[in-house]
C-alpha positions as MATLAB code, in Angstrom:
seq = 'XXXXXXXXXXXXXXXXXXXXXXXXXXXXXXXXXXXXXXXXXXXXXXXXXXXXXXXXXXXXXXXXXXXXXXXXXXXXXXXXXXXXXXXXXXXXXXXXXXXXXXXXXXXXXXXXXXXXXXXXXXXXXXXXXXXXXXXXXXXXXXXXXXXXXXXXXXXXXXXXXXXXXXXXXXXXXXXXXXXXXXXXXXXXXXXXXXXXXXXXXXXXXXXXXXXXXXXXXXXXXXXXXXXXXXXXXXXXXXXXXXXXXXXXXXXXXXXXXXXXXXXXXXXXXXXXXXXXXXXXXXXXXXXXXXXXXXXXXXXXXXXXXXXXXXXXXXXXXXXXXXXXXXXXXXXXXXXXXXXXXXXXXXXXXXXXXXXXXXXXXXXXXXXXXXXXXXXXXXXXXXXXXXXXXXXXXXXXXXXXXXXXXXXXXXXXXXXXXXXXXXXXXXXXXXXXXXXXXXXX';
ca = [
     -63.264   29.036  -49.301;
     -61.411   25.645  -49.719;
     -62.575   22.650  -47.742;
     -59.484   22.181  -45.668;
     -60.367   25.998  -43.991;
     -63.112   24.928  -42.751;
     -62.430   21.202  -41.604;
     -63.191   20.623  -37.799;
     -59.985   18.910  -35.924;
     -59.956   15.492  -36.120;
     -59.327   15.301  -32.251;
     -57.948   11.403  -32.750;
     -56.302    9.545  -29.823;
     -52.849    9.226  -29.786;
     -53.020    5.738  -30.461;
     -55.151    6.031  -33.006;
     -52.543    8.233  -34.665;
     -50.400    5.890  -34.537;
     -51.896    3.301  -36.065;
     -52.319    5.186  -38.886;
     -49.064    6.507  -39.430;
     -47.718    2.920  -39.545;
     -50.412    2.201  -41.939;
     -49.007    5.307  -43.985;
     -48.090    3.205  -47.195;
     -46.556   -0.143  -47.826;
     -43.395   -1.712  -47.172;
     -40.854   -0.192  -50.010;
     -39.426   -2.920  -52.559;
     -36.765   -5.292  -51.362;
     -33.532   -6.028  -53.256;
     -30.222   -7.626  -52.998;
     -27.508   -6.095  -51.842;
     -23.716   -5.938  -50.778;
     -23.868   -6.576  -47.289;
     -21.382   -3.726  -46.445;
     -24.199   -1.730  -47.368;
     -26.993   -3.052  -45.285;
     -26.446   -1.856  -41.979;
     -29.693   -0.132  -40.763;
     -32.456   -1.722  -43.716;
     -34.997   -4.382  -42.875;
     -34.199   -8.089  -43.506;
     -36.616   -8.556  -46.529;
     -37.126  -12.092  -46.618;
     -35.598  -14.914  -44.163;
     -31.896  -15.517  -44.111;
     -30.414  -19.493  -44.159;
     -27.201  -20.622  -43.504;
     -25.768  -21.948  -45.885;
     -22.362  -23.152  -45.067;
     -21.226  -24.873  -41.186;
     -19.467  -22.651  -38.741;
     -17.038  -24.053  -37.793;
     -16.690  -26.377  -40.429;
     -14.590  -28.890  -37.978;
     -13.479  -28.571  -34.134;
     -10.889  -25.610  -33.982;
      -8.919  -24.242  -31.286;
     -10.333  -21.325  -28.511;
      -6.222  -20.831  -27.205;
      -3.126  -20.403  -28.674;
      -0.955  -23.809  -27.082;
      -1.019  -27.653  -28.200;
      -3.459  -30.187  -29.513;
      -3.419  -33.620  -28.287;
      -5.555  -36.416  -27.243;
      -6.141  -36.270  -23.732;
      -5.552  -39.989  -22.852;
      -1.725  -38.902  -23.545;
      -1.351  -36.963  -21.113;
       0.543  -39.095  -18.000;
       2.480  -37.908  -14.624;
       5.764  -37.684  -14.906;
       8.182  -39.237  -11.736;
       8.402  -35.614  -10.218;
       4.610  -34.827  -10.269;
       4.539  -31.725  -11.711;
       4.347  -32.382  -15.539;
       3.673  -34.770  -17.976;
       5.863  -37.224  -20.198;
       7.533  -35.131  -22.969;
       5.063  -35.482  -26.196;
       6.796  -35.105  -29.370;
       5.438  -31.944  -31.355;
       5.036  -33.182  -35.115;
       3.473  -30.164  -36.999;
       2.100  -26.769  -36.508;
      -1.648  -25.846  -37.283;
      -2.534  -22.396  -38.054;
      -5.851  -20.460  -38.972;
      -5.982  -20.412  -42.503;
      -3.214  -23.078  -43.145;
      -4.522  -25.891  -40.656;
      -2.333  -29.472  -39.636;
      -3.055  -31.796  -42.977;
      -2.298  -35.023  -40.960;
      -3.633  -37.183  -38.528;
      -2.027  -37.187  -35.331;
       0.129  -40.363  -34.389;
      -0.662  -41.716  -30.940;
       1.351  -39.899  -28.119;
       2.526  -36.608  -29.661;
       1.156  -32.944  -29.964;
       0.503  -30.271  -32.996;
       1.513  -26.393  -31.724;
      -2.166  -24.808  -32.442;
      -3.063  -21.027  -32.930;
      -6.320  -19.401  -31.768;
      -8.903  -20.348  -34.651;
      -7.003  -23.082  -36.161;
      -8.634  -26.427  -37.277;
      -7.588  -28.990  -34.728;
      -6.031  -32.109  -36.752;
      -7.772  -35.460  -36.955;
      -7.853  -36.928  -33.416;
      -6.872  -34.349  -31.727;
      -9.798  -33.868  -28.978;
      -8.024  -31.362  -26.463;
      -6.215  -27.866  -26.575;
      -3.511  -27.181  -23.567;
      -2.663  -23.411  -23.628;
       0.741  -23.027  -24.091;
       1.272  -20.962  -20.663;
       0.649  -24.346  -19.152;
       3.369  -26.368  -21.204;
       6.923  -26.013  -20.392;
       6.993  -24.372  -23.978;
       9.483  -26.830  -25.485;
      12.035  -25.985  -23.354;
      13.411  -28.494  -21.517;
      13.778  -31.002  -24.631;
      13.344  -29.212  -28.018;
      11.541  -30.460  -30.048;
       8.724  -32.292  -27.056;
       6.145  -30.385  -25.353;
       5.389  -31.639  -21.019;
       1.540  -30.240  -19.608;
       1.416  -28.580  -16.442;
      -0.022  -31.095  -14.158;
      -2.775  -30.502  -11.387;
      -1.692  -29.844   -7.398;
      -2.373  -33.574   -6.624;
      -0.125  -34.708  -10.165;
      -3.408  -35.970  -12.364;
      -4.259  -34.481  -15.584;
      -6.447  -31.162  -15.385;
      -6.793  -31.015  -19.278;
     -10.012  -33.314  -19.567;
     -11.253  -33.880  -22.923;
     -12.764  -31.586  -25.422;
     -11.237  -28.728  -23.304;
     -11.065  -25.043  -25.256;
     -11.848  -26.626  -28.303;
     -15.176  -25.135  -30.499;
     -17.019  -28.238  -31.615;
     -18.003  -28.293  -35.325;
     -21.376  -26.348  -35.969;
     -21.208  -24.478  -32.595;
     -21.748  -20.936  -34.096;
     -24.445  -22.558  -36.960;
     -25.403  -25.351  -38.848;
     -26.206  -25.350  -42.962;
     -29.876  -25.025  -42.815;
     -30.181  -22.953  -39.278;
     -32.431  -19.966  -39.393;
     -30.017  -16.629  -38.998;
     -32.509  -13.694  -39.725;
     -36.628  -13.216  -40.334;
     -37.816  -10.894  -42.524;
     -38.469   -6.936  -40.843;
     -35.242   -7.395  -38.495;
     -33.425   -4.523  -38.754;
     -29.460   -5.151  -39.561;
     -27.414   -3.953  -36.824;
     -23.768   -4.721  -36.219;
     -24.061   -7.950  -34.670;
     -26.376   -9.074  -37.064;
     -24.185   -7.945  -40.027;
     -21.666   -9.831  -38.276;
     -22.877  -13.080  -38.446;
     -24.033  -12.551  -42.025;
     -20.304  -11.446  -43.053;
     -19.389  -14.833  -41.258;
     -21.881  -16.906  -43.512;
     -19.225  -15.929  -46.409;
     -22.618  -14.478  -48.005;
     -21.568  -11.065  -50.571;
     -25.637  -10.027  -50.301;
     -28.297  -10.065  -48.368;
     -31.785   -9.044  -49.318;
     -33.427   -5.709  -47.587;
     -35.837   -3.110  -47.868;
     -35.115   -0.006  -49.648;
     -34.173    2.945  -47.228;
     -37.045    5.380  -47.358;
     -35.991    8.438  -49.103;
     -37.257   11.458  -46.559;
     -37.791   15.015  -47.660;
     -37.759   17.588  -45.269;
     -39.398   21.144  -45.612;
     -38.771   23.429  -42.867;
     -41.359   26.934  -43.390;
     -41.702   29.752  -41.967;
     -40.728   33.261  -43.160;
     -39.269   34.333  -39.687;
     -36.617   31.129  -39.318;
     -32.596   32.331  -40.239;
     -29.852   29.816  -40.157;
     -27.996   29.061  -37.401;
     -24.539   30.423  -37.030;
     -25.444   33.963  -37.123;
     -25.990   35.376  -33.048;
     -26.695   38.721  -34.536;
     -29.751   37.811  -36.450;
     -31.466   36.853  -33.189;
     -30.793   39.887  -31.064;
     -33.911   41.999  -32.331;
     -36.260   38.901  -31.515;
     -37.505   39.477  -35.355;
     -35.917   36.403  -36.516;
     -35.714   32.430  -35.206;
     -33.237   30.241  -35.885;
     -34.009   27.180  -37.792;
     -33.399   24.639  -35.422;
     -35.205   21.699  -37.192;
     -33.164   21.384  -40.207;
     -30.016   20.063  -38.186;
     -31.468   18.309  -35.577;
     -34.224   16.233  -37.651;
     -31.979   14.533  -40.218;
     -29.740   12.729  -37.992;
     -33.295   11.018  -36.397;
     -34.277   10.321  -39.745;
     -31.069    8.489  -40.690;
     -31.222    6.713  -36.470;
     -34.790    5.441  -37.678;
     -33.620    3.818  -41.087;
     -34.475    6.516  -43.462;
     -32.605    8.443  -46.141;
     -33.132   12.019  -45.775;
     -32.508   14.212  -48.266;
     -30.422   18.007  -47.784;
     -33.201   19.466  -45.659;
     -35.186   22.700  -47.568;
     -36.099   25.532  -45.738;
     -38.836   27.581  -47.413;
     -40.756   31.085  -46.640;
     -43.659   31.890  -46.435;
     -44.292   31.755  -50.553;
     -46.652   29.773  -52.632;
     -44.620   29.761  -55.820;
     -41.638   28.832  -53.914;
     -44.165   26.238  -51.418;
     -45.683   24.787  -54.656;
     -41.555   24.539  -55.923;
     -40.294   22.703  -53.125;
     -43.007   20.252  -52.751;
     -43.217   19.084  -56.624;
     -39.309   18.798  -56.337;
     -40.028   16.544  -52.877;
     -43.035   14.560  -54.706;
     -40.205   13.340  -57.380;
     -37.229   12.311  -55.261;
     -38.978   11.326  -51.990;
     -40.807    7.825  -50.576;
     -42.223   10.578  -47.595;
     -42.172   14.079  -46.984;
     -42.184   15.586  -43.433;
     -43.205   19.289  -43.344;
     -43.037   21.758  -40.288;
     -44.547   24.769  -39.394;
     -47.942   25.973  -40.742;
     -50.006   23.695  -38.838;
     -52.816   25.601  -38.656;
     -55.927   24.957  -41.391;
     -56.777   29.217  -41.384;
     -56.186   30.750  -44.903;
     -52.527   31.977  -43.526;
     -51.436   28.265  -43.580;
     -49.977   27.908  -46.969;
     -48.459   24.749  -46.452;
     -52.213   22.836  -46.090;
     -53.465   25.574  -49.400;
     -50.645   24.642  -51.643;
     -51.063   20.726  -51.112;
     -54.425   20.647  -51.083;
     -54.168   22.291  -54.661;
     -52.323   19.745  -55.721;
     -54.757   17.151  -54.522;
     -53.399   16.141  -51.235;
     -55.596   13.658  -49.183;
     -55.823   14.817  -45.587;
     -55.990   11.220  -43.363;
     -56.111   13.480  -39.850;
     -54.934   17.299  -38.328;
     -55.055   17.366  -34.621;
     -54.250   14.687  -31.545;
     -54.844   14.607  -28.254;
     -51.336   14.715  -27.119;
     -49.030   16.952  -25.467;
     -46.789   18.431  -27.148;
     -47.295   18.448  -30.655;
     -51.217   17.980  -30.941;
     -51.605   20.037  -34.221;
     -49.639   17.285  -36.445;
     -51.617   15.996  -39.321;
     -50.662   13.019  -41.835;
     -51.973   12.408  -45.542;
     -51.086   11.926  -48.802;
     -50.387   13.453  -52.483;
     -51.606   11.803  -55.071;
     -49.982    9.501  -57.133;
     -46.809   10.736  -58.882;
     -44.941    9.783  -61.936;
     -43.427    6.789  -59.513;
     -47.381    5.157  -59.427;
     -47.003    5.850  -55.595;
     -48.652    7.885  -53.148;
     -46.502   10.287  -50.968;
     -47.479   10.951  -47.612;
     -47.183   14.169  -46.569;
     -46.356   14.004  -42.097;
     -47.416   17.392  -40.905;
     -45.380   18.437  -37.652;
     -45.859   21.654  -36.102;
     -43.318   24.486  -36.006;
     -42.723   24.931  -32.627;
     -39.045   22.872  -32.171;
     -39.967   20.677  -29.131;
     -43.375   19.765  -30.582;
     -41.683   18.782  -33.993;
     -39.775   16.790  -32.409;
     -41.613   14.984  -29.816;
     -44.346   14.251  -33.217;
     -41.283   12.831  -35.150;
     -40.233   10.371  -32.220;
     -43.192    9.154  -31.512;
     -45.407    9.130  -34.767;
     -42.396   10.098  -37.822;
     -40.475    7.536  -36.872;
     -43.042    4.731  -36.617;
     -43.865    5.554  -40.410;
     -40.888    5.857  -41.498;
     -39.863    2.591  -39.957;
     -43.127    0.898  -41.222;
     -42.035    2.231  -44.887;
     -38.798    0.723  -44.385;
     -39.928   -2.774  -43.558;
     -39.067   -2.977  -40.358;
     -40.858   -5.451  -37.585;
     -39.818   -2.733  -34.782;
     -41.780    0.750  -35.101;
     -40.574    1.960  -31.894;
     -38.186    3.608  -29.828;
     -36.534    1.286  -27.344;
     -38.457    1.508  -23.906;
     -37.438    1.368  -20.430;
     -39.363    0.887  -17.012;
     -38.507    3.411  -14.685;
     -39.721    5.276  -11.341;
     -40.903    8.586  -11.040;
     -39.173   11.234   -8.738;
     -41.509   14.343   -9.291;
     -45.449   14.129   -9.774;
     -46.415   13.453  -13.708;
     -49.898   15.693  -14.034;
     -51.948   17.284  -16.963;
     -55.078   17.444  -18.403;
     -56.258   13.277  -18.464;
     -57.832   13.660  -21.741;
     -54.136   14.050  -23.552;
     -51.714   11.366  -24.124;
     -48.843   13.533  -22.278;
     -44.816   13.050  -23.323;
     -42.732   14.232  -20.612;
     -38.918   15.010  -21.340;
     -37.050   13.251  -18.360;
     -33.710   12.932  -17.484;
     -32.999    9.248  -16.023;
     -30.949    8.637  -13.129;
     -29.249    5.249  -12.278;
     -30.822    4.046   -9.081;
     -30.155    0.266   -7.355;
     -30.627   -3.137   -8.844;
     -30.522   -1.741  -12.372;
     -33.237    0.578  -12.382;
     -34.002    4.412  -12.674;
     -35.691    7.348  -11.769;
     -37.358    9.892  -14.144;
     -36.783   13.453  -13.639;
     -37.972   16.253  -15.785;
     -35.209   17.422  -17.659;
     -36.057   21.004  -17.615;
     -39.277   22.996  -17.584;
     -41.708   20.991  -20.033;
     -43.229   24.125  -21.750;
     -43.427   23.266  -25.894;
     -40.870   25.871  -26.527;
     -38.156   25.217  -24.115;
     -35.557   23.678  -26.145;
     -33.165   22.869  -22.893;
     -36.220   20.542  -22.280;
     -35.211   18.151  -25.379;
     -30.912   19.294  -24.887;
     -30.942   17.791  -21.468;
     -33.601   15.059  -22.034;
     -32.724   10.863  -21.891;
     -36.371    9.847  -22.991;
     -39.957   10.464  -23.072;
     -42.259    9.725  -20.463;
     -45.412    8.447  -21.348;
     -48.492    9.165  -19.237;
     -51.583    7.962  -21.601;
     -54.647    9.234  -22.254;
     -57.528    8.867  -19.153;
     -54.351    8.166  -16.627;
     -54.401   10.911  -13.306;
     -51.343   12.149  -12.492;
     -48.462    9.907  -11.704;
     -47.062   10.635   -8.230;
     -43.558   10.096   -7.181;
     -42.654    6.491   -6.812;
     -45.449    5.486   -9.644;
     -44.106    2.999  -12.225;
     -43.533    5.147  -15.774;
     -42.577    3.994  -19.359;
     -39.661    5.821  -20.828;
     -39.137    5.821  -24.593;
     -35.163    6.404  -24.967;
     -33.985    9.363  -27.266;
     -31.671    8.263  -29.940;
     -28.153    9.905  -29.489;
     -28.985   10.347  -25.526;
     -26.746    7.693  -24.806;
     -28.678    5.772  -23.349;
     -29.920    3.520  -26.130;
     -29.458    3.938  -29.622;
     -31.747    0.529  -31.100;
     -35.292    1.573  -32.281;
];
């Protein structure tokens, strides 16, 4: 009898889990590349400006630039003395000249303001050159003084950054904004972590694909739910999964699927077969090929038979780990959320391991056994000065599926906490795509 039949559940705290799946492997190799393509990665080493933005004072309005001291009452009170317009100033073809005492420069949103200039009047309170052509009169205040004080909607040179200013630290993921203001720097590359490459092989002799009612109606077959609904949290958490594999209950075609995995993959998530019996092929087949079993079992609920460990090391020099989540569909996918995606995000370089988290008051009692670190699947309701209530989203048995369809977040009640009552303070982990939060 192998060794693995006969191993006694590891029985580790969740958070003791977790540190070890972030401790899963090192961060993957970082590299330069086109920043179009960075959205997502890991900042692999810090970011300088390089350039000034803006490089001189430009314009916030579309209207006139002038000094501010020119501006005078006219006799009737309501606008200026006429200022002759000299030029035009555009963004990307900006006034060359300095501008002469007493006049104004028609300026477009973005546009460098020219030399002396130090104040922008938007051009819906001018008379719009159309009293004398060719002159420009401000809009005056109620009382007839000047309301245009100096430095008024212009950007001062630097205001975004200045050459030297720190834009990103290493292990911050790209998001939009961020690739925003790297795309601004004038920068073509940036330098990131490599995406980890995820494999994902979904077991189980007695799973069909979905699309086919029919196949269901004896209560024979299951559909495979995993396979769609894991690779789209893969890619949320910054990895690169790979056309999901779904595999019976075969050891040739195990063995198969796992060697092809070993090759392409940086991690390889596996469900179903969580068992350690002689029936669980999954554990038989890698332990064969000389898989390294870190931990099977945690004191959580759902999902306490995941395991984590690794295969040896391949043809790439590395070891593969090998994430273990259970079969049932809510389990898998409570163990991906909360210890997949930390490893996978730890793999990908990334500072932030977690799901965004939000505090939030309970509207039904939170129970279950204290010695599990429980995950309830709560719907979250807007309440009064920006907070809200948690609500189980459906009955919270591991294989009620409407329980993860209809779900926000994930409550957390930890390990050695009694029962939360209604009213009680509880953390709330936000599910990607839930629309409620979409940043890990």
């Amino acid at each position: 009898m192998a060794a693995f039949e006969t191993r006694e559940p590891d029985w580790l705290s969740f958070h003791e889990a977790l540190r070890r799946a972030e401790s899963i492997g090192d961060a993957l190799p970082v590299s330069q590349q086109p920043i179009e393509e960075a959205l997502g990665l890991a900042i692999g080493e810090e970011v300088i400006a390089q350039i000034t933005l803006p490089p001189g004072p430009t314009s916030h309005m579309d209207g006139y630039a002038l000094r501010a001291t020119d501006i005078s009452p006219s006799g009737d009170g309501a606008l200026s003395e006429p200022l002759p317009v000299v030029g035009a100033s555009w963004a990307g073809a900006p006034w060359p000249n300095q501008l002469p005492v007493g006049s104004a420069v028609r300026i477009m949103t973005g546009a460098l303001l020219p030399a002396e200039a130090d104040t922008i009047v938007p051009v819906e309170e001018t008379d719009r050159e159309k009293i004398l052509p060719g002159t420009v009169r401000v809009s005056l205040g109620s009382s007839g003084s000047p309301r245009h004080p100096r430095g008024r909607y212009v950007r001062p040179l630097g205001e975004e950054l200045k050459e030297g200013d720190h834009l990103a630290t290493s292990g911050e993921t790209v998001t939009p904004g961020l690739l925003s203001l790297l795309a601004a720097t004038g920068e073509p590359t940036v330098s990131v972590h490599r995406a980890p490459v995820v494999a994902l092989l979904v077991t189980g002799d007695e799973l069909v694909p979905p699309g086919d009612p029919s196949a269901l109606a004896n209560g024979i077959f299951r559909a495979d739910i995993l396979s769609p609904s894991l690779p789209p949290l893969i890619s949320h958490c910054g990895g690169a999964p790979l056309s999901p594999k779904r595999v019976g209950d075969d050891r040739r075609a195990l063995k198969e699927a796992l060697i092809e995995a070993e090759a392409e993959a940086d991690i390889i998530i596996t469900t179903g077969g969580a068992s350690m019996g002689e029936a669980d092929l999954v554990k038989s087949v890698l332990h064969d090929m000389g898989f390294q079993l870190d931990f099977w079992r945690v004191l959580m609920r759902p999902g306490s038979p995941v395991s984590l460990g690794r295969l040896p090391k391949s043809r790439s020099g590395r070891q593969i780990p090998v994430l273990g989540l259970p079969g049932n569909p809510v389990s898998a996918l409570v163990t991906f959320l909360t210890l997949g995606l930390p490893a996978i995000r730890a793999l990908g370089g990334h500072a932030r391991h977690f799901l965004p988290k939000v505090q939030a008051t309970a509207r039904e009692r939170f129970g279950g056994p204290v010695t599990l670190t429980r995950f309830f699947r709560v719907r979250l309701d807007p309440e009064t000065s920006g907070m809200y209530g948690a609500r189980l989203s459906a009955s919270q048995g591991s294989g009620v599926i409407q329980s993860m369809a209809s779900a926000d977040g994930l409550a957390l009640v930890p390990e050695g906490t009694e029962a939360l009552e209604e009213g009680d303070p509880i953390q709330v982990s936000l599910i990607p795509h839930a629309g409620w939060g979409d940043t890990p």
